[in-house]
N, C-alpha and C positions, 0 to 999 in steps of 0.2 A: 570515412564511414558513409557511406551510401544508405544502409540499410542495419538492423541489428541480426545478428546470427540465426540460424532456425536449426532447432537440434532437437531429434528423435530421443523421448526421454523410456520410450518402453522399456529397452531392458536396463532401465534401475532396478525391476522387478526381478529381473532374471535369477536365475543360480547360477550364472557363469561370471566368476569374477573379476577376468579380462574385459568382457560387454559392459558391466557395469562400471569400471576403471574409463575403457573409452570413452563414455558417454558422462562421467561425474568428470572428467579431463576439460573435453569441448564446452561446458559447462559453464568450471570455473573459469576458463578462457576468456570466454564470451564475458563472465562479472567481471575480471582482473582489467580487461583493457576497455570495455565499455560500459558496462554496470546495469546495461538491458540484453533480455536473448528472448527470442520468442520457440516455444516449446510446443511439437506436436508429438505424437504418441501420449499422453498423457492422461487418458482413458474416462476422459469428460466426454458423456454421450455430446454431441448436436443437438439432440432432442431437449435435454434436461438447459442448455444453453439457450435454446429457443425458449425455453418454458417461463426461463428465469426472465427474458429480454420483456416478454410481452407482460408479466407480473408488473417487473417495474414501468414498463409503459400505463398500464391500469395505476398504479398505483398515483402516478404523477397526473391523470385525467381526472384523480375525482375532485370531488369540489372545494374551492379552495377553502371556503370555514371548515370543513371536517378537516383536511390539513392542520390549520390551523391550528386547530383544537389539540394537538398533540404536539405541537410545537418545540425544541429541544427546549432542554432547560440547563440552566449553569451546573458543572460537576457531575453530574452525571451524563450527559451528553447524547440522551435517545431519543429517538422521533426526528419528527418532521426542521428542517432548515428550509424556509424562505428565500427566495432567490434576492442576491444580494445583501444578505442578513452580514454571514460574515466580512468581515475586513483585515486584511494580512496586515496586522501592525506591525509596521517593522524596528527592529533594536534600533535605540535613537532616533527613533524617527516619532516618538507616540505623540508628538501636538503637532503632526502633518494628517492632513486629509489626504485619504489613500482611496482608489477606485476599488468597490467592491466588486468580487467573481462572479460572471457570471450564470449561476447555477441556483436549481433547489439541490435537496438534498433529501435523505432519509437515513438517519444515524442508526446504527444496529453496532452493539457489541457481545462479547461472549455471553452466555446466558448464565447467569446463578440463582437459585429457589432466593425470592425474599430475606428468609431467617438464615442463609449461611453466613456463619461469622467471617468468611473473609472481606465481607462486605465493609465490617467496622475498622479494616485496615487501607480499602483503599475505594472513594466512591465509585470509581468507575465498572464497580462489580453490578450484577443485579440482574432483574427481569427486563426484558425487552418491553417498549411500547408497539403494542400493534393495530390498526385499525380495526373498527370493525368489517366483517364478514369477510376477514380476510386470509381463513383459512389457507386458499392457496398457494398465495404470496410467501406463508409462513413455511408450506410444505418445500417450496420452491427452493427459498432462502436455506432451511434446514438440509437439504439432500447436498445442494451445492456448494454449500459450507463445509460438510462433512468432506465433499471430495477434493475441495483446496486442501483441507488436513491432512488429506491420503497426499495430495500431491506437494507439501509445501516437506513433510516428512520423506518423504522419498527426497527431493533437494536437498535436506539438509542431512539427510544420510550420505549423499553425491560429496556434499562439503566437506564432511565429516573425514569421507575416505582418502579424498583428494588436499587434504591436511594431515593427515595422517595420525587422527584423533581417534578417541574412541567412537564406535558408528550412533553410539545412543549419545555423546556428547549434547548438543544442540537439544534433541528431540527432549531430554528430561526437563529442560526448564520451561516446557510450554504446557505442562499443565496445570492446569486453571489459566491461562494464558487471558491476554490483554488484546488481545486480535478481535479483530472490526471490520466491519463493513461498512460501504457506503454506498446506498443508492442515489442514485446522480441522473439527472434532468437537464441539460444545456438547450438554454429555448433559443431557437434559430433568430442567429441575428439580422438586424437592418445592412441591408449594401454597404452602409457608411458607417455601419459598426465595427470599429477594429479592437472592441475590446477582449481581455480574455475571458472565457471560460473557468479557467483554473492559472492564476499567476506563475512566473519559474519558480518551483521550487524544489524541495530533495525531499525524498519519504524518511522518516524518523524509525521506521520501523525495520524487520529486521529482513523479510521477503516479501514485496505486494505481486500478489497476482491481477491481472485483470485481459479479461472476454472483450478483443477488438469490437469497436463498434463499427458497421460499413457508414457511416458517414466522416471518418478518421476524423481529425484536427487534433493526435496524437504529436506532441514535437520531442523530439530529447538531443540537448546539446553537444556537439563532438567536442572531443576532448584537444585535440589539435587547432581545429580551425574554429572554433568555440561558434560555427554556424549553426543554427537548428534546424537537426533534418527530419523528415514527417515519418512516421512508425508507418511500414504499411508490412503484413504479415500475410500467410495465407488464413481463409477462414475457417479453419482446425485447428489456428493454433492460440495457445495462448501465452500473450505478453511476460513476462515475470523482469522484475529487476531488485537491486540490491538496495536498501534501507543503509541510513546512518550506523544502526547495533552492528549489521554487520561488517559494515567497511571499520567503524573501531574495531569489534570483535578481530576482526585480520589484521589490524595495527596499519590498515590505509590498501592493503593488496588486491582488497575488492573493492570498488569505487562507487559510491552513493553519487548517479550523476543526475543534475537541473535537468528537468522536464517540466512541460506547461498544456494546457491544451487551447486553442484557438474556436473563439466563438463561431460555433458550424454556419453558414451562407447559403449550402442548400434543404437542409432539412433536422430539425432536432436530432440532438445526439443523446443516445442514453447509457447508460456505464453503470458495471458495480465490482466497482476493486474490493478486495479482499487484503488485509493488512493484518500479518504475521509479528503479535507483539509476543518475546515472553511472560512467564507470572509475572505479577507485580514487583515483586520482591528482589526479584535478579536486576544485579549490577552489572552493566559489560563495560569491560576495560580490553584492552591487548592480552590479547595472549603470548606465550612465549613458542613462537615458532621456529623451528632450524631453518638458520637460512639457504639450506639447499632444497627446501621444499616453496619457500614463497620468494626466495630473488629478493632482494634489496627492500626495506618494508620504508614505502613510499613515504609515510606520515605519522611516525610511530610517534613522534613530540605530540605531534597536534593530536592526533589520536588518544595520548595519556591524557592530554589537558581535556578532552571530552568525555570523559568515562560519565556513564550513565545509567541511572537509578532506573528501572521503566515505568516504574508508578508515578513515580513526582514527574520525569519527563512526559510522559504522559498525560498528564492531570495539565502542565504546563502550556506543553504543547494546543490543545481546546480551549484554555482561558486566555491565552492571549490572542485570539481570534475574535473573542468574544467582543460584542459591540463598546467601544469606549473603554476597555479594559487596557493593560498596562502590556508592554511587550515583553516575549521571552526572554532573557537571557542571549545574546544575540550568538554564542556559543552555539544554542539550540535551535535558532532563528532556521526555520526552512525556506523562508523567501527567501529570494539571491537576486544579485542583478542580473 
């Protein structure tokens, strides 16, 4: 692996259902044996990319007590992250001192009105914390939110076919959905900094999207020669790879692969991934697929033994990040060596 795939996603949209077949094919391809593909046609202006780029640029310049001031807080998980705040506790490891990431952060998840009662089922529901005067940031965040949904939807439509599932399979259980965002600040490191940015680990979730940044320090591990090769993509496209739900969800046939990002050397890096949780409430376990549709199911054992709740994993997943707090379940553990 040199590089990850680059696949024209436009006509998922089509009415032709050979165009949409090829392209939901090179797709799953590109998850089954790498678990990263970078996507161009996928009808995210440039413009709206830029808008979003320099939002969170502002947003990471203002000062640090008004930061501050909003700071995330435990179980609910919104606002502001201080760089090096969190620490990847690892399974077994929780009375080891561990180097924290290097990064801030700004937590955003799905939005719900205060009084929705699904709030009383799972904290991680609620209103967003936002700065002040920061209309724009929020118009930003909102438009380009909305078009990962157009686009994480049309993916998992792609899935859906190329499984040979019902096309709404996937798309029903994402609403009211557990997807999140992260705005992300990586402050350029000293020559003699070799530390990371973001440690290896695997996403939890079930598709992340994320807008290359030109200063890369993108790495994602090959699965052969287990060397890390650097993401470098064109800039129209964007990154997408496969989360843990769905590599269970396929009983191992799509592959949740270690990725890290490296403390940038020439110039701050800024990022804001997008993370495709279902409702709370859904369980993914394997499914039962023919095996002339997925070929030999790589990890179906391991797979059963991880089946996953996405509220409690979820909830899980942030509290054991949390400072001095106790670690995941190492089942769940997204750091790896």
């Amino acid at each position: 692996m040199n590089n990850i795939p680059i696949i024209d996603i436009s006509n998922l949209e089509s009415s032709d259902a050979e165009k949409r077949k090829t392209v939901a094919d090179s797709l799953c391809r590109g998850f089954h044996e790498i678990g990263f593909v970078a996507v161009q046609g996928h009808g995210i202006s440039q413009s709206l990319l830029g808008e979003m780029r320099l939002q969170v640029m502002d947003l990471f310049n203002r000062p640090t007590e008004e930061k501050l001031g909003l700071t995330v807080q435990q179980y609910n998980y919104r606002g502001y992250v201080p760089n090096g705040f969190f620490t990847p506790n690892r399974a077994g490891e929780t009375n080891k001192q561990q180097a924290s990431d290097q990064y801030e952060a700004y937590k955003l998840h799905f939005e719900t009105e205060p009084d929705d009662p699904i709030r009383q089922q799972c904290s991680l529901y609620g209103p967003n914390k936002w700065p002040q005067k920061s209309q724009q940031l929020k118009n930003a965040v909102t438009r380009y939110w909305r078009e990962c949904d157009r686009v994480t939807q049309n993916l998992l439509g792609a899935i859906s076919d190329h499984l040979n599932l019902d096309k709404n399979y996937f798309q029903q259980v994402f609403e009211q959905p557990l997807t999140n965002m992260t705005l992300l600040h990586y402050p350029q490191a000293n020559s003699s900094n070799d530390s990371f940015g973001i440690h290896p680990h695997k996403d939890t979730d079930v598709l992340t999207i994320l807008a290359p940044d030109p200063v890369g320090g993108l790495y994602v591990r090959s699965r052969n020669s287990q060397e890390w090769i650097e993401v470098i993509v064109p800039d129209d496209a964007l990154i997408v790879n496969v989360g843990d739900m769905l590599e269970i969800w396929s009983a191992g046939y799509f592959v949740s692969t270690p990725h890290k990002v490296v403390s940038p050397q020439a110039a701050d890096r800024y990022s804001f991934p997008y993370f495709a949780v279902p409702r709370y409430d859904v369980v993914v376990e394997p499914l039962g697929f023919d095996e002339t549709v997925l070929g030999k199911r790589l990890t179906k054992q391991a797979a059963e033994e991880r089946s996953m709740h996405c509220g409690d994993v979820s909830q899980k997943i942030w509290q054991s990040n949390w400072p001095d707090s106790q670690a995941i379940d190492e089942r769940y553990d997204p750091y790896i060596n």
